[in-house]
C-alpha positions in Angstrom: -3.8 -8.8 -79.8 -3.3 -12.5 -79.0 -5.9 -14.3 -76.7 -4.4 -15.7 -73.7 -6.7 -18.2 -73.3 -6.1 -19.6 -76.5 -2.6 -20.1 -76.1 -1.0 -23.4 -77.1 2.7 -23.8 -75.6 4.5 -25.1 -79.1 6.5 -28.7 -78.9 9.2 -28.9 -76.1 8.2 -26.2 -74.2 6.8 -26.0 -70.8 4.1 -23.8 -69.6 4.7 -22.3 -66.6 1.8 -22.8 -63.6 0.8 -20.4 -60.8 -0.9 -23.6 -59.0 0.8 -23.7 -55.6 2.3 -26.7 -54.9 0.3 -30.1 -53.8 1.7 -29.6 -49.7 -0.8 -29.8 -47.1 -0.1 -26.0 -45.8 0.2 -24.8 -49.1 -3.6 -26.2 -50.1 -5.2 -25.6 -46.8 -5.4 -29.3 -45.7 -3.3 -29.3 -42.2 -5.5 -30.4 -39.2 -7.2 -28.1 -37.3 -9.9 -27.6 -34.6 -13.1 -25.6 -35.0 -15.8 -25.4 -32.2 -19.2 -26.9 -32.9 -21.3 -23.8 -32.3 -24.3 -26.2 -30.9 -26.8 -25.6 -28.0 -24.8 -27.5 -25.5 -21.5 -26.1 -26.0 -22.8 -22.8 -26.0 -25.2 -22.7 -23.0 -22.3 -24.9 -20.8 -19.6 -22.2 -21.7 -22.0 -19.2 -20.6 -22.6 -21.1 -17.6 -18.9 -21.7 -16.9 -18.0 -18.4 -17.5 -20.8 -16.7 -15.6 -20.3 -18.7 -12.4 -16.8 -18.6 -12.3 -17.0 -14.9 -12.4 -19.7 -14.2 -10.3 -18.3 -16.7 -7.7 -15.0 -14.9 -7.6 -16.2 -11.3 -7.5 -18.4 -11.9 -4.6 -15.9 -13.7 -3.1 -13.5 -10.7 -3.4 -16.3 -8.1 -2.6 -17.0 -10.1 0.7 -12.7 -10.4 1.4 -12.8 -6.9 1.1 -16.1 -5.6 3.2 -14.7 -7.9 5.9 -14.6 -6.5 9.2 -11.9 -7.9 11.9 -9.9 -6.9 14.8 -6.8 -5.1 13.0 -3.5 -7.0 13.8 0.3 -6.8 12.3 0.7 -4.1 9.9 -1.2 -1.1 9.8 -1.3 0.9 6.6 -2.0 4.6 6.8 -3.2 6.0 3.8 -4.5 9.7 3.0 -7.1 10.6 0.3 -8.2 13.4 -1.2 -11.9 13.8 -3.3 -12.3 16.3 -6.3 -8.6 16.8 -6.9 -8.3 15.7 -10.7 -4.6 14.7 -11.1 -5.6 12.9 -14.4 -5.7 16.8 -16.3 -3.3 16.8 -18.9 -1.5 19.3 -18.1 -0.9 18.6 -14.5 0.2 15.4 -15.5 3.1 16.4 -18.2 4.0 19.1 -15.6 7.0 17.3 -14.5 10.7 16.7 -15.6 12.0 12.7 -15.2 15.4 14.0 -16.9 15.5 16.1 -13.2 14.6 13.6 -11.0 17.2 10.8 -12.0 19.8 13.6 -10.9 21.3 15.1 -13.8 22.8 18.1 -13.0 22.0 20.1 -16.3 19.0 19.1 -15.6 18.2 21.0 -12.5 18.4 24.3 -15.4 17.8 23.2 -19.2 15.7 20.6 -19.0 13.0 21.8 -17.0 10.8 23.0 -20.0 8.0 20.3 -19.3 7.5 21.6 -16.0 5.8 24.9 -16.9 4.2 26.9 -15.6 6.6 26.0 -12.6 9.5 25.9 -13.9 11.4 29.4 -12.9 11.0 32.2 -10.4 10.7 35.8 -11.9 15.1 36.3 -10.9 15.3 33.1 -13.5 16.0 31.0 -10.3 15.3 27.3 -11.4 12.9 25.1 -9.1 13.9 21.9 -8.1 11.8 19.8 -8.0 9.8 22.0 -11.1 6.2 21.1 -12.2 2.7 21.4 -10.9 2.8 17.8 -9.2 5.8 18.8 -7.3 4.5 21.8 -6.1 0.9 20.1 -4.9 2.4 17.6 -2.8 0.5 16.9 0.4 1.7 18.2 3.3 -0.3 17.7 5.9 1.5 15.8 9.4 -0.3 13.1 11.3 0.3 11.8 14.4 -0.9 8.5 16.3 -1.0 8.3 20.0 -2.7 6.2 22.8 -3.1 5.5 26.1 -1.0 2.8 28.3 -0.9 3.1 31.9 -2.3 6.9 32.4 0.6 7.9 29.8 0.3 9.2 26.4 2.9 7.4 23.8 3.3 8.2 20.5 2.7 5.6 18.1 5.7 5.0 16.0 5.5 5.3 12.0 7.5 3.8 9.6 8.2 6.4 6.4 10.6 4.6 4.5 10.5 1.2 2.8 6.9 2.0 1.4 7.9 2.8 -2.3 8.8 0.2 -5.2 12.5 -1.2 -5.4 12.2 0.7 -9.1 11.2 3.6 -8.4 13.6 4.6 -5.5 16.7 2.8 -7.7 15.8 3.4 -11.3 13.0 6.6 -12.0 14.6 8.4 -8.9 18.1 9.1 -8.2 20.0 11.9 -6.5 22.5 13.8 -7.6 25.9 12.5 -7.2 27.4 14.2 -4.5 29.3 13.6 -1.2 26.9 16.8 0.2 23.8 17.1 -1.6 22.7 21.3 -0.2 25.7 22.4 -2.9 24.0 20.0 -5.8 20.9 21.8 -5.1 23.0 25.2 -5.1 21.5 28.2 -7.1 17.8 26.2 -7.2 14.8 27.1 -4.8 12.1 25.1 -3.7 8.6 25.2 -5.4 6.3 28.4 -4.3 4.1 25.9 -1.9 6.7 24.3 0.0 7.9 24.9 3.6 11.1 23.3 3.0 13.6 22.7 0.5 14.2 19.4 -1.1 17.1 18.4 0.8 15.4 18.4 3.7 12.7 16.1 3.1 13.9 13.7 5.7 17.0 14.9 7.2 16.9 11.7 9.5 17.8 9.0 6.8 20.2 9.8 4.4 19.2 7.5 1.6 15.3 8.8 1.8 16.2 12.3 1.3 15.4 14.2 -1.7 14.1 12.7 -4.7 14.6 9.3 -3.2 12.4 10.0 -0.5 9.4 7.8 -0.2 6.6 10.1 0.7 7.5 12.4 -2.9 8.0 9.3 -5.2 4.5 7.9 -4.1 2.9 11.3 -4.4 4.6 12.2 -8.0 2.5 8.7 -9.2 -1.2 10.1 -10.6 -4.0 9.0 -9.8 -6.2 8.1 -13.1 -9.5 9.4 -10.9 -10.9 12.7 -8.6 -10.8 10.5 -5.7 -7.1 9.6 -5.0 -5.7 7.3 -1.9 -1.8 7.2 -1.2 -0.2 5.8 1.4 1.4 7.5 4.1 3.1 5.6 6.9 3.3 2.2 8.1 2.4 1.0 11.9 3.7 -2.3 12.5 3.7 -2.1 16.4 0.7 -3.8 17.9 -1.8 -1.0 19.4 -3.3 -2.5 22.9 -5.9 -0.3 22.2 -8.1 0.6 19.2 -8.4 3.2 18.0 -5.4 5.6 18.5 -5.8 9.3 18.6 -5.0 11.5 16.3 -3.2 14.6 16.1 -3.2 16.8 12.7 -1.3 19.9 11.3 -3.0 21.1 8.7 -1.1 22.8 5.7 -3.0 21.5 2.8 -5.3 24.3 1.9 -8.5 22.4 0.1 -10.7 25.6 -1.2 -8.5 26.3 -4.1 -10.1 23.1 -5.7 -13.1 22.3 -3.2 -12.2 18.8 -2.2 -12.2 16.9 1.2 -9.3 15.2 2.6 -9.3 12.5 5.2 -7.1 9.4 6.5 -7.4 5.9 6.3 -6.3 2.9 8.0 -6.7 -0.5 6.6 -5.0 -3.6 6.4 -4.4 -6.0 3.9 -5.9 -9.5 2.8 -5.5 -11.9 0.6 -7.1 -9.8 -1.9 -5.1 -7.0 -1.4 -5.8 -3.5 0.4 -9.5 -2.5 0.6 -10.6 -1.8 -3.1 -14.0 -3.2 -4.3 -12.6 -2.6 -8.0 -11.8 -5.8 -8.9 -14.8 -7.7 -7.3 -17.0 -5.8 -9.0 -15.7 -5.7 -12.2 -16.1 -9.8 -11.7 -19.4 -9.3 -11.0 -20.2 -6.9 -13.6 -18.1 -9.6 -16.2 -20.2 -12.4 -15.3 -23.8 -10.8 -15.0 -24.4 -11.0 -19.1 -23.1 -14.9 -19.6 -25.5 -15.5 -16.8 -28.4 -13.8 -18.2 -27.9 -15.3 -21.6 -27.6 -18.3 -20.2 -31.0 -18.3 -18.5 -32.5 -16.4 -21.8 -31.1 -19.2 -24.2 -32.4 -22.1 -21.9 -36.1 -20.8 -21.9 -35.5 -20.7 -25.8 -34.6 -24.0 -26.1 -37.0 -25.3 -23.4 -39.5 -23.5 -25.6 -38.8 -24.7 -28.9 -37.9 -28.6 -28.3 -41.6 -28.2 -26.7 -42.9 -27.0 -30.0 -41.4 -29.3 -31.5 -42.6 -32.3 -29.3 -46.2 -30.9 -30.1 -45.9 -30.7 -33.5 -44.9 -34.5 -33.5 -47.7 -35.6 -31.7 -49.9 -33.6 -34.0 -48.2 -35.5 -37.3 -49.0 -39.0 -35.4 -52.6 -38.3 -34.4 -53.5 -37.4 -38.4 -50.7 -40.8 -39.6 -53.9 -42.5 -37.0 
């Protein structure tokens, strides 16, 4: 077996290199900029970073604790506690195919929606799946006084959903009457009403367009859950209105609380400490090491003034 190494390419030939070529890319010499890990840099950037973070989640913490006179726009939400949309199979309990208004859909394409899917007489539900069928149904109504008269404060219920959910993930079926397109389908066990009769008012927020079902068919990722559920924007005189409930929503078959909300919203957003907290929480550890690696070096370069002083008393 021949040695490789002692190879000797014979007279006229030329031995072949695996050197890569002698460019600035190909041998690792372009330009490039590496940070100088030293105690300035580093103590200046945890500074930076910690105030910066800490500034702005107290800052939104503050924006969002705020208490003022409420004027303009009213948002009334409802929330529910210990209702755990986030279960798995709650959550795949649903068919998209059905709600962008396929027709075959309303009766072969409902297999995601089980266990509500079908009655026992093979009668398909529409809308089908264990999110449908939970929606909240409670009815609240605003009123206050003006004059020794009771007037009922208006509530808008349309025109509080995303542009893409009402025109792209919802979509009616196509037809000039839509009671026949829902023809040979029943409502889910828990509701009053059938589909079609969401909001026989307005037309184009009426069945699986309708506002109030394409907010409530969006989980929550938490046991606590807040959606909204009308919009006041005619100025109250006189804060705040009462309130008149119809309860429908039964609570003890999963022990929660349920309760209404009305909030405004800032230049933060709506009332949600989330975000100023996580700020705070982000910018609580930069700080810390910031103060722990000052005492550090505060501590050493005083060693290490000592230790000079020492050296110069014994030169003496």
């Amino acid at each position: 077996m021949k040695n490789k190494a002692s190879f000797v390419p014979q007279e006229g030939e030329v031995r072949s290199s695996r050197c890569p070529d002698n460019s600035a890319f190909k041998q690792q010499k372009l330009p490039a900029w590496k940070p100088q890990l030293t105690i300035a840099n580093v103590l200046s950037s945890f500074f930076l970073t910690g105030t910066f973070c800490l500034t702005v989640g107290v800052c939104l913490i503050l924006s969002t604790n705020s208490i003022g006179e409420i004027q303009g726009e009213v948002f009334m939400y409802y929330g529910l506690q210990n209702f755990y949309e986030n279960h798995r199979r709650y959550m795949i309990s649903r068919s998209d195919a059905q709600f962008l208004g396929r027709k075959f859909s309303l009766y072969y394409e409902i297999s995601y929606c089980a266990p509500f899917t079908t009655y026992r007489n093979g009668t398909p539900m529409a809308p089908c799946g264990a999110i449908a069928n939970s929606m909240f149904n409670d009815i609240v109504d605003l009123f206050y006084s003006l004059n020794s008269s009771v007037i009922q404060v208006p509530l808008l219920k349309t025109g509080n959903s995303w542009w893409t959910d009402k025109n792209v993930k919802f979509r009616n079926p196509k037809s000039y009457s839509l009671s026949p397109a829902f023809a040979g389908t029943a409502s889910p066990p828990y509701w009053q009403k059938p589909v079609y009769l969401l909001d026989e008012e307005d037309e184009r927020s009426n069945r699986y367009v309708n506002d109030y079902f394409i907010i409530w068919m969006q989980v929550s990722a938490f046991a606590t859950l807040r959606n909204l559920y009308r919009r006041i924007r005619w100025i109250i005189c006189r804060w705040p209105p009462s309130r008149e409930l119809h309860f429908s929503y039964f609570l003890y078959r999963f022990k929660g609380r349920k309760h209404v909300i009305l909030s405004t919203v800032v230049r933060s957003g709506g009332s949600n400490p989330f975000l100023g907290i996580a700020y705070v929480v982000s910018g609580t550890p930069p700080s810390l090491w910031h103060g722990e690696l000052l005492s550090i070096e505060n501590s050493t370069r005083k060693c290490q003034l000592n230790f000079q002083k020492v050296n110069t008393a014994s030169c003496e």
